[in-house]
C-alpha positions in Angstrom: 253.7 -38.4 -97.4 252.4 -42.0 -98.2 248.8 -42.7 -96.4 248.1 -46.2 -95.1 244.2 -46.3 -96.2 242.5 -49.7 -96.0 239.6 -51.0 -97.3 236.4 -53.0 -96.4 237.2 -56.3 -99.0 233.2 -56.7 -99.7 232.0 -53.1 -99.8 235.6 -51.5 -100.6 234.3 -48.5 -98.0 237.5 -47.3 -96.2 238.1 -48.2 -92.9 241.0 -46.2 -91.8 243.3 -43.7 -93.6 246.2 -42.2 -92.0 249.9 -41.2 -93.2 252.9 -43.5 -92.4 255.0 -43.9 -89.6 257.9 -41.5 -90.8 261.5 -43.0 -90.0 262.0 -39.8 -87.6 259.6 -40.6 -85.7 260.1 -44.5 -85.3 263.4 -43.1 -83.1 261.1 -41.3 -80.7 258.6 -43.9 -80.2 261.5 -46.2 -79.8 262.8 -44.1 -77.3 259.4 -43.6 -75.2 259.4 -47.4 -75.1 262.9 -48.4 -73.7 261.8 -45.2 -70.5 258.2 -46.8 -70.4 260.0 -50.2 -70.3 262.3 -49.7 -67.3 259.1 -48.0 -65.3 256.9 -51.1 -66.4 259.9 -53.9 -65.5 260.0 -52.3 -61.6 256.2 -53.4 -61.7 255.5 -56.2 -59.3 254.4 -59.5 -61.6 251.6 -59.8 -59.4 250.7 -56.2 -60.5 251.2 -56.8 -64.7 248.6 -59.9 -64.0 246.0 -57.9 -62.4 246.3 -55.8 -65.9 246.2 -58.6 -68.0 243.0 -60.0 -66.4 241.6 -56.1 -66.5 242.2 -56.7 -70.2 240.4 -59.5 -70.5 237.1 -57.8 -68.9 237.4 -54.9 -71.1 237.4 -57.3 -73.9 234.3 -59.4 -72.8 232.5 -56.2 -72.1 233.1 -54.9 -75.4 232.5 -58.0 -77.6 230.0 -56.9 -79.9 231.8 -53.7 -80.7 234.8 -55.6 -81.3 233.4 -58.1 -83.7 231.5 -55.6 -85.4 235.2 -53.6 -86.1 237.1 -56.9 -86.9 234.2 -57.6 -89.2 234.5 -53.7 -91.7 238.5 -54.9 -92.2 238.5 -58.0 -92.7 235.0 -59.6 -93.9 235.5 -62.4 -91.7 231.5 -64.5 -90.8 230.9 -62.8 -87.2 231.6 -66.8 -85.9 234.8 -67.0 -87.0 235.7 -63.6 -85.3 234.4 -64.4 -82.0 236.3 -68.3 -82.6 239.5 -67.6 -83.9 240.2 -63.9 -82.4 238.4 -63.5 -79.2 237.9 -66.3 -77.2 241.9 -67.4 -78.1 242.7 -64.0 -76.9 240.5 -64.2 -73.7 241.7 -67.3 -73.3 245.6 -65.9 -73.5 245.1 -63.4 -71.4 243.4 -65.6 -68.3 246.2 -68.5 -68.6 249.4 -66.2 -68.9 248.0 -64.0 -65.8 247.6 -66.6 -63.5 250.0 -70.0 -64.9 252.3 -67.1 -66.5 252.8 -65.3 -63.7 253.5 -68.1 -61.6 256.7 -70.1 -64.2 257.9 -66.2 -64.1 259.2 -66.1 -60.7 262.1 -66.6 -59.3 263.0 -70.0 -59.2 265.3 -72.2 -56.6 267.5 -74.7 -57.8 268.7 -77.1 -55.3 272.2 -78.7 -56.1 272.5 -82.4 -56.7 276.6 -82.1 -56.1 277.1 -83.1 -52.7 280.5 -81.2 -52.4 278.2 -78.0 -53.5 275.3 -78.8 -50.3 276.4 -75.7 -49.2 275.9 -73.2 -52.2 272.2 -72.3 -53.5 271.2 -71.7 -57.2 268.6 -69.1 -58.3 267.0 -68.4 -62.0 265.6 -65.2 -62.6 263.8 -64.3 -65.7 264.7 -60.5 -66.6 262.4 -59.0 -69.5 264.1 -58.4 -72.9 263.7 -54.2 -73.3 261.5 -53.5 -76.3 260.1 -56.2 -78.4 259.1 -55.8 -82.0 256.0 -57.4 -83.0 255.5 -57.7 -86.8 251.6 -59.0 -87.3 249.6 -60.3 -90.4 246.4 -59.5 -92.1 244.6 -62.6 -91.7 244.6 -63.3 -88.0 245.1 -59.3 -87.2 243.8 -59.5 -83.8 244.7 -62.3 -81.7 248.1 -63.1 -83.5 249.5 -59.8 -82.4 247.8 -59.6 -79.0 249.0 -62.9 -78.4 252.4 -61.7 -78.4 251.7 -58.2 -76.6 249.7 -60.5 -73.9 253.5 -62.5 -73.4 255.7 -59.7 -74.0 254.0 -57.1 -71.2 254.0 -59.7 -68.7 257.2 -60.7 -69.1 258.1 -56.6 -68.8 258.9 -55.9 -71.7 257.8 -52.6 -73.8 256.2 -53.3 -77.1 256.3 -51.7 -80.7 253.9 -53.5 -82.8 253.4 -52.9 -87.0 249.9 -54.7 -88.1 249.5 -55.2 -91.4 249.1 -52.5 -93.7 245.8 -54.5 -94.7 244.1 -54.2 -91.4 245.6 -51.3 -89.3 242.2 -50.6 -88.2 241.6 -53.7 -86.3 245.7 -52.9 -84.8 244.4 -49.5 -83.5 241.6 -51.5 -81.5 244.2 -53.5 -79.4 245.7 -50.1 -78.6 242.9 -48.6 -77.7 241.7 -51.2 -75.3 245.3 -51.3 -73.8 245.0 -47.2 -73.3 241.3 -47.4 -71.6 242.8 -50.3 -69.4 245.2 -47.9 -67.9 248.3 -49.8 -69.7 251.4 -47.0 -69.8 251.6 -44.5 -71.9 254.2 -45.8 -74.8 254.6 -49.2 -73.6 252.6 -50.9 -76.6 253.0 -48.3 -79.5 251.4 -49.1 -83.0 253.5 -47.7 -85.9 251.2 -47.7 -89.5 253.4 -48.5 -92.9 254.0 -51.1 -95.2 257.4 -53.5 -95.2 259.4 -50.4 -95.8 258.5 -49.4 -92.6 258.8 -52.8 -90.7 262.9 -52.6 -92.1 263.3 -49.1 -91.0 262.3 -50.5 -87.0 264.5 -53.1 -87.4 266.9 -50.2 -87.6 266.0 -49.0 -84.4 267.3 -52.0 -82.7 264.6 -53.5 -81.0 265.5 -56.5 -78.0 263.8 -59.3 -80.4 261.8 -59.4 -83.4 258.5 -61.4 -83.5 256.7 -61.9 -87.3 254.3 -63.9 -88.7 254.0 -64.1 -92.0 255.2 -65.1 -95.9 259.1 -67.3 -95.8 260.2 -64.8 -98.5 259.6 -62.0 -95.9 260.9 -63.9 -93.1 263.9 -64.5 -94.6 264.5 -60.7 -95.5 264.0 -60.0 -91.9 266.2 -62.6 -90.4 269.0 -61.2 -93.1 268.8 -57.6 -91.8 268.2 -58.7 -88.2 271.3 -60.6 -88.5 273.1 -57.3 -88.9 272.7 -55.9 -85.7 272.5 -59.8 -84.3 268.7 -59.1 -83.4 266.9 -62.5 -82.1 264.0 -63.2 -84.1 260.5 -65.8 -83.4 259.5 -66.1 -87.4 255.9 -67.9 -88.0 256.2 -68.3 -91.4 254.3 -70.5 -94.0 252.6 -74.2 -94.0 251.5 -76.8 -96.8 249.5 -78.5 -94.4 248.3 -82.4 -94.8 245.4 -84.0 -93.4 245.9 -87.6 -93.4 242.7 -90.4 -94.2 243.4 -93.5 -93.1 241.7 -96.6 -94.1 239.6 -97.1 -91.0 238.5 -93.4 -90.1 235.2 -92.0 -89.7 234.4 -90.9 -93.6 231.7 -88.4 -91.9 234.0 -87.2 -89.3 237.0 -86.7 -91.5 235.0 -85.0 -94.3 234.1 -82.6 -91.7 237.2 -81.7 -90.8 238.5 -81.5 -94.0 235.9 -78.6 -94.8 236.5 -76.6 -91.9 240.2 -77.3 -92.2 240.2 -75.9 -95.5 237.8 -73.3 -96.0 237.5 -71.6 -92.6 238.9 -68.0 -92.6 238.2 -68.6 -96.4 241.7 -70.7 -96.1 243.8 -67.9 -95.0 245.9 -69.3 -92.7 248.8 -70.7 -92.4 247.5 -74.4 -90.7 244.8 -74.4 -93.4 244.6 -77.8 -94.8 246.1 -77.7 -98.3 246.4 -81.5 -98.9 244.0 -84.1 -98.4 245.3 -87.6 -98.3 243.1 -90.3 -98.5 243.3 -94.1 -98.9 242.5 -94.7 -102.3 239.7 -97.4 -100.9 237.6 -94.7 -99.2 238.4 -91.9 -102.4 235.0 -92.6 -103.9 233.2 -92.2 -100.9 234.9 -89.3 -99.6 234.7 -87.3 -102.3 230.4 -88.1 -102.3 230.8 -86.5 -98.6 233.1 -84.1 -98.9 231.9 -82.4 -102.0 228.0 -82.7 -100.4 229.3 -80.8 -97.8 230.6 -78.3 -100.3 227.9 -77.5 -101.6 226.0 -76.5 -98.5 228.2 -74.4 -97.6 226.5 -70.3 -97.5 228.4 -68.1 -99.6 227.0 -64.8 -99.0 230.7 -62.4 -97.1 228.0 -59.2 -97.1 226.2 -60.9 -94.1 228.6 -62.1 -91.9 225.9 -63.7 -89.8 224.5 -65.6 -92.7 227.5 -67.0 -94.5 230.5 -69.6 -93.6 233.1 -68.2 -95.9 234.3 -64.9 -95.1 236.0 -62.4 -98.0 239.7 -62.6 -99.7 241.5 -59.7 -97.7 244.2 -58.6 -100.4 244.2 -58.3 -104.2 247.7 -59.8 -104.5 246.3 -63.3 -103.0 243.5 -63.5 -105.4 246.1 -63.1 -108.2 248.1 -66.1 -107.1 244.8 -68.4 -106.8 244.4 -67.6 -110.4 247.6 -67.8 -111.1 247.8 -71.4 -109.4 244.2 -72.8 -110.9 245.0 -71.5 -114.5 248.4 -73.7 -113.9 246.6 -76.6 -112.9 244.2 -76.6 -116.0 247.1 -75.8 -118.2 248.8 -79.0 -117.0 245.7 -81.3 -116.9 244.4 -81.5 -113.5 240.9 -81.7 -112.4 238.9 -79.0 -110.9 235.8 -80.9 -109.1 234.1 -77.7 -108.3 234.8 -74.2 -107.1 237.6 -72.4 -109.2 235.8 -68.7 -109.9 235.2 -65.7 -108.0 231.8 -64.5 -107.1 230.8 -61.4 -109.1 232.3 -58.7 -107.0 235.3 -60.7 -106.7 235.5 -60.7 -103.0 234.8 -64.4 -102.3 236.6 -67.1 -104.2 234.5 -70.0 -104.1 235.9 -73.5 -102.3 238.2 -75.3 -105.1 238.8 -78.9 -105.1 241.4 -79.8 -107.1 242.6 -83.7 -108.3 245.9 -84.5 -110.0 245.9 -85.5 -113.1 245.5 -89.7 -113.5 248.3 -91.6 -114.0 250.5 -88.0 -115.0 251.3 -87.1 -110.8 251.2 -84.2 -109.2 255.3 -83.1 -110.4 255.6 -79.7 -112.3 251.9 -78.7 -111.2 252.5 -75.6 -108.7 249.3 -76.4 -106.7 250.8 -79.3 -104.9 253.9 -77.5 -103.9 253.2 -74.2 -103.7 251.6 -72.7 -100.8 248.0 -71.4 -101.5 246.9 -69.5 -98.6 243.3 -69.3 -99.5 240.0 -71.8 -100.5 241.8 -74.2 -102.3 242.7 -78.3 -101.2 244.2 -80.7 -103.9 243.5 -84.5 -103.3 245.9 -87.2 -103.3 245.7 -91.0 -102.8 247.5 -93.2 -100.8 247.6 -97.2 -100.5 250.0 -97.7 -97.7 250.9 -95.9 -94.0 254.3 -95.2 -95.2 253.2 -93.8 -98.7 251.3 -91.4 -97.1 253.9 -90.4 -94.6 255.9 -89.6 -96.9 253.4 -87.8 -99.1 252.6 -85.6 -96.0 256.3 -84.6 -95.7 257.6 -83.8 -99.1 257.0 -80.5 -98.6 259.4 -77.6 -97.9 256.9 -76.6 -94.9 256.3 -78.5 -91.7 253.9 -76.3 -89.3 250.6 -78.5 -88.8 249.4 -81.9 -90.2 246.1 -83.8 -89.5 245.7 -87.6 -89.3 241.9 -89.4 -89.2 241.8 -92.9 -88.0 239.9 -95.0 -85.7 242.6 -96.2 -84.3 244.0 -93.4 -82.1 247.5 -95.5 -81.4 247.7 -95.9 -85.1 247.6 -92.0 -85.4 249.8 -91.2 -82.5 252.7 -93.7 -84.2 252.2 -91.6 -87.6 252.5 -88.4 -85.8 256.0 -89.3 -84.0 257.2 -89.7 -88.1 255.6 -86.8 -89.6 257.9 -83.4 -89.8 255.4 -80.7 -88.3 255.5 -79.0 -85.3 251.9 -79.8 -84.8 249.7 -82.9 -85.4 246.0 -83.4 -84.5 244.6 -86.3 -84.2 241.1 -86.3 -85.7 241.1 -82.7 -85.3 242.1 -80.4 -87.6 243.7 -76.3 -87.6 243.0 -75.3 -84.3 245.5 -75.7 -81.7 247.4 -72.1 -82.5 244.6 -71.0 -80.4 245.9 -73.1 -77.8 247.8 -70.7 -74.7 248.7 -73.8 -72.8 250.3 -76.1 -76.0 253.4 -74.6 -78.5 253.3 -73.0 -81.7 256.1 -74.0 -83.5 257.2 -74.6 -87.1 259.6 -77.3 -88.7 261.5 -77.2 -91.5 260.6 -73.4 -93.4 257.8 -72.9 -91.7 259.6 -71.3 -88.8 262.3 -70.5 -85.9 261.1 -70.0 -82.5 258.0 -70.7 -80.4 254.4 -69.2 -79.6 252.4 -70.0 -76.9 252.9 -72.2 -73.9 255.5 -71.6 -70.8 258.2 -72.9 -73.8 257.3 -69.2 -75.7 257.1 -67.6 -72.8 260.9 -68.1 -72.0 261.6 -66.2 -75.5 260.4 -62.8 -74.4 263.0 -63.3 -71.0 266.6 -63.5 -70.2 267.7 -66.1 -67.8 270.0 -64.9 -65.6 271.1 -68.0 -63.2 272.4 -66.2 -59.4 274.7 -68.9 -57.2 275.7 -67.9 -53.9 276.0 -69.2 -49.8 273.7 -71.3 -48.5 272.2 -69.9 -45.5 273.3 -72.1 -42.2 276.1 -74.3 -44.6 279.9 -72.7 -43.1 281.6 -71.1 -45.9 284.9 -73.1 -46.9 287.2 -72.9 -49.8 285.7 -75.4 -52.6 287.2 -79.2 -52.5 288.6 -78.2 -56.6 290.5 -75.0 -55.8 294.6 -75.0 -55.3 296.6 -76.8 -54.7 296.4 -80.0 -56.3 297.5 -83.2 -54.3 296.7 -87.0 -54.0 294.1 -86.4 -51.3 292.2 -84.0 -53.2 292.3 -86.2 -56.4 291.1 -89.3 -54.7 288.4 -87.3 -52.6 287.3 -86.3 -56.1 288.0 -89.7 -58.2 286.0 -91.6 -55.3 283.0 -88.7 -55.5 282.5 -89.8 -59.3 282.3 -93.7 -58.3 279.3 -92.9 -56.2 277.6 -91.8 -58.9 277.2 -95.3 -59.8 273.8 -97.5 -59.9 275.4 -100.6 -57.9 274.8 -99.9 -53.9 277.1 -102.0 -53.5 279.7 -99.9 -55.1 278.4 -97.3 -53.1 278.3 -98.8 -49.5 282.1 -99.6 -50.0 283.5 -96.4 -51.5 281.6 -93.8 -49.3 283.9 -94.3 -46.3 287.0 -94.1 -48.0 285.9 -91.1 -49.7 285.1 -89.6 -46.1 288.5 -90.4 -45.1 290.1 -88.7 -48.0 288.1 -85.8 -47.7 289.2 -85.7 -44.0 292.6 -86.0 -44.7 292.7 -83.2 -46.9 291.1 -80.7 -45.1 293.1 -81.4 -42.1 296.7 -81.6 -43.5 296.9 -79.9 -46.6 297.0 -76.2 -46.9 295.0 -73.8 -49.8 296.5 -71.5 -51.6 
């Protein structure tokens, strides 16, 4: 039987070791989830709210235990932990309990037909059944929990796969869901690698939520397509942040480090690509690579460094893979480029194109990274570096310094991302209230926000009587005769925007009307 065993990426201590989810068994937990579904969905909404915010207190009273767990699996500085899986997760589970709860009920829908006064319109939002949550190594905590946060409150049962990287910090979110007095089988973890994931899919879960690589998004759309599964896919980013001529040179440096080397660059809305007018090159790269340099590089403390550890082997293979490319093909490598000497760290690379040569044929500028490593560009005009920023297969997040925040809001309506900061950089998947959402192949679907929300629900739209209204055969039903078309034709005139028009139709569409009713007979 294959074992799941992780490792701790700076010590290489295991973490957690434990055979895979067996096919078999993926049937029965499937199973236990569709009866603890159907128990859950009778739940009040007022009631699955009240968990979430018991959640959220377990969580706050167990911060330093968490952290200190997140931290043996994934080598992540103890401030990026408490930033980037925590507090967004806190702050999930206190919007969707209370501004969650409230879009989920059931909603009235007055009709604007005045031949339908008398009928009423209701939208209900019925939970999905059991929701499959594929997460990934480098957020493993509040990109799944996230999810579980919507799915549950939306009634839905949950079977969730974290990575085979960090399984550990996966069995956390369970536990905390157990001691909050969640159901029994209503968030179930199943351990494997993508083997396992396909063999779920098999199952036939409601909808299928992943985050991760395209190549593995696209296998799962493929086989989800076979049993016409629905699927959310966060996928991958080549993400741009834009310098314009007038920005803040101190601000924008900023963000560019943070926007590149926080979570050691692991993540998808990491800035790969730094743009900047070719006046202000000189001078940003003084800042920028200052600012390099005092940066702590030191993953065995993770209270006294700023760059956490590379999770998996396979990713520092392709950073070698891409610098030894860019070298090979001329490119500059202003610092970083080498691994520290356990190899768990690679330090921040800065990488120019080659002058005069461009930056076709050099996989670096293409090729999504996923770790500590930004290429600069240049840039002489707006337009140039619009279309710099979207000549890229991807299009989840791109950044744009100015000092002229109308300037940077008319560049964001042309850029092809689902996401753009102004003067900001990376942060806004940690936003409950705003959507997640990729262009292009960086994804299908939508996280976050009342929009992602509606993906965990079926809409189910209920017309009937209106109390108090008599209850009359419909103006449209048979037969068909001159009074009922011109009661009709004259009902589309008053639609129009002239009063005028209005003032002289209305009667004689009263007097059709009339007629009808009172000589003609319905079938």
């Amino acid at each position: 039987m294959e074992r799941i065993v992780s490792r701790n990426p700076i010590s290489g201590e295991n973490v957690f070791d434990r055979p895979s989810t067996l096919n078999p068994e993926l049937e029965t937990i499937f199973g236990a989830a569709q009866l603890a579904q159907k128990e859950w969905a009778a739940q009040s909404l007022s009631f699955r709210s009240k968990k979430l915010i018991q959640l959220r207190e377990s969580i706050i009273d167990q911060m330093d235990l968490i952290i200190t767990e997140i931290g043996k699996e994934t080598g992540k500085p103890k401030t990026e932990i408490l930033t980037h899986e925590l507090i967004p997760t806190i702050s999930s589970l206190t919007y969707f309990a209370k501004t969650g709860a409230r879009f989920l009920r059931e909603k009235t829908i007055r009709p604007s037909n005045l031949l339908l006064l008398n009928r009423r319109s209701r939208v209900n939002f019925e939970p999905l059944g059991v929701v499959l949550i594929i997460s990934p190594w480098n957020f493993p905590f509040y990109l799944p929990f996230g999810e579980i946060i919507m799915a549950v409150l939306s009634g839905n049962a949950v079977v969730f796969k974290p990575s085979e990287f960090t399984p550990h910090v996966g069995s956390i979110i369970i536990r905390l869901l157990e001691e909050t007095g969640f159901p029994k089988n209503l968030v179930s973890m199943i351990i494997g690698d993508g083997q396992t994931g396909a063999a779920a899919i098999d199952c036939r879960p409601d909808k299928i939520y992943f985050t991760g690589s395209v190549a593995t998004g696209r296998k799962i759309s493929e086989h989800a397509g076979k049993y016409m599964i629905p699927t959310c896919l966060e996928l991958g980013g080549k993400d741009a942040l834009i310098i314009t001529k007038d920005a803040d040179l101190e601000h924008a440096s900023s963000g560019a480090l943070w926007g590149a080397f926080a979570n050691a660059g692991q993540m998808c809305a990491s800035t790969e690509r730094i743009l900047v007018h070719s006046d202000n090159l000189n001078r940003f790269l003084n800042l920028y690579l200052g600012k390099i340099k005092k940066l702590r590089l030191n993953p065995s403390d993770s209270t006294q460094t700023d760059q956490g550890a590379i999770i998996t082997e396979n990713q520092k293979n392709i950073y070698e893979s891409l610098i030894e490319d860019a070298i090979a093909k001329n490119a500059t490598i202003l610092t970083g480029g080498s691994f520290n000497k356990d190899r768990s760290l690679l330090e921040p690379t800065v990488i120019l194109p080659p002058k005069g040569v461009g930056t076709k044929g050099i996989r670096i500028f293409k090729e999504e990274a996923f770790g500590p490593l930004v290429t600069i560009e240049t840039f002489d005009r707006p337009d140039e570096a619009l279309e710099k920023a979207n000549s890229t297969e991807f299009g989840l997040t791109t950044s744009v310094f100015t000092k002229d925040v109308g300037r940077g809001l008319e560049m964001a309506k042309k850029l092809e991302s689902g996401t753009v900061t102004i003067n900001d950089v990376a942060f806004t998947a940690g936003l409950p209230e705003a959507p997640w959402v990729g262009h292009k192949n960086s994804g299908t679907g939508i996280k976050n926000s009342l929009y992602g929300l509606l993906g965990f629900v079926k809409i189910k739209h209920i017309n009937s009587p209106r109390p108090g209204f008599p209850q009359m055969k419909p103006l449209w039903w048979y037969p068909y005769t001159p009074n009922q078309y011109e009661s009709l034709y004259l009902l589309a005139k008053l639609h129009s925007r002239s009063w005028f028009t209005k003032l002289r139709i209305f009667p004689l569409f009263l007097f059709h009307l009339v007629q009808f009713f009172k000589n003609e007979r319905r079938l």
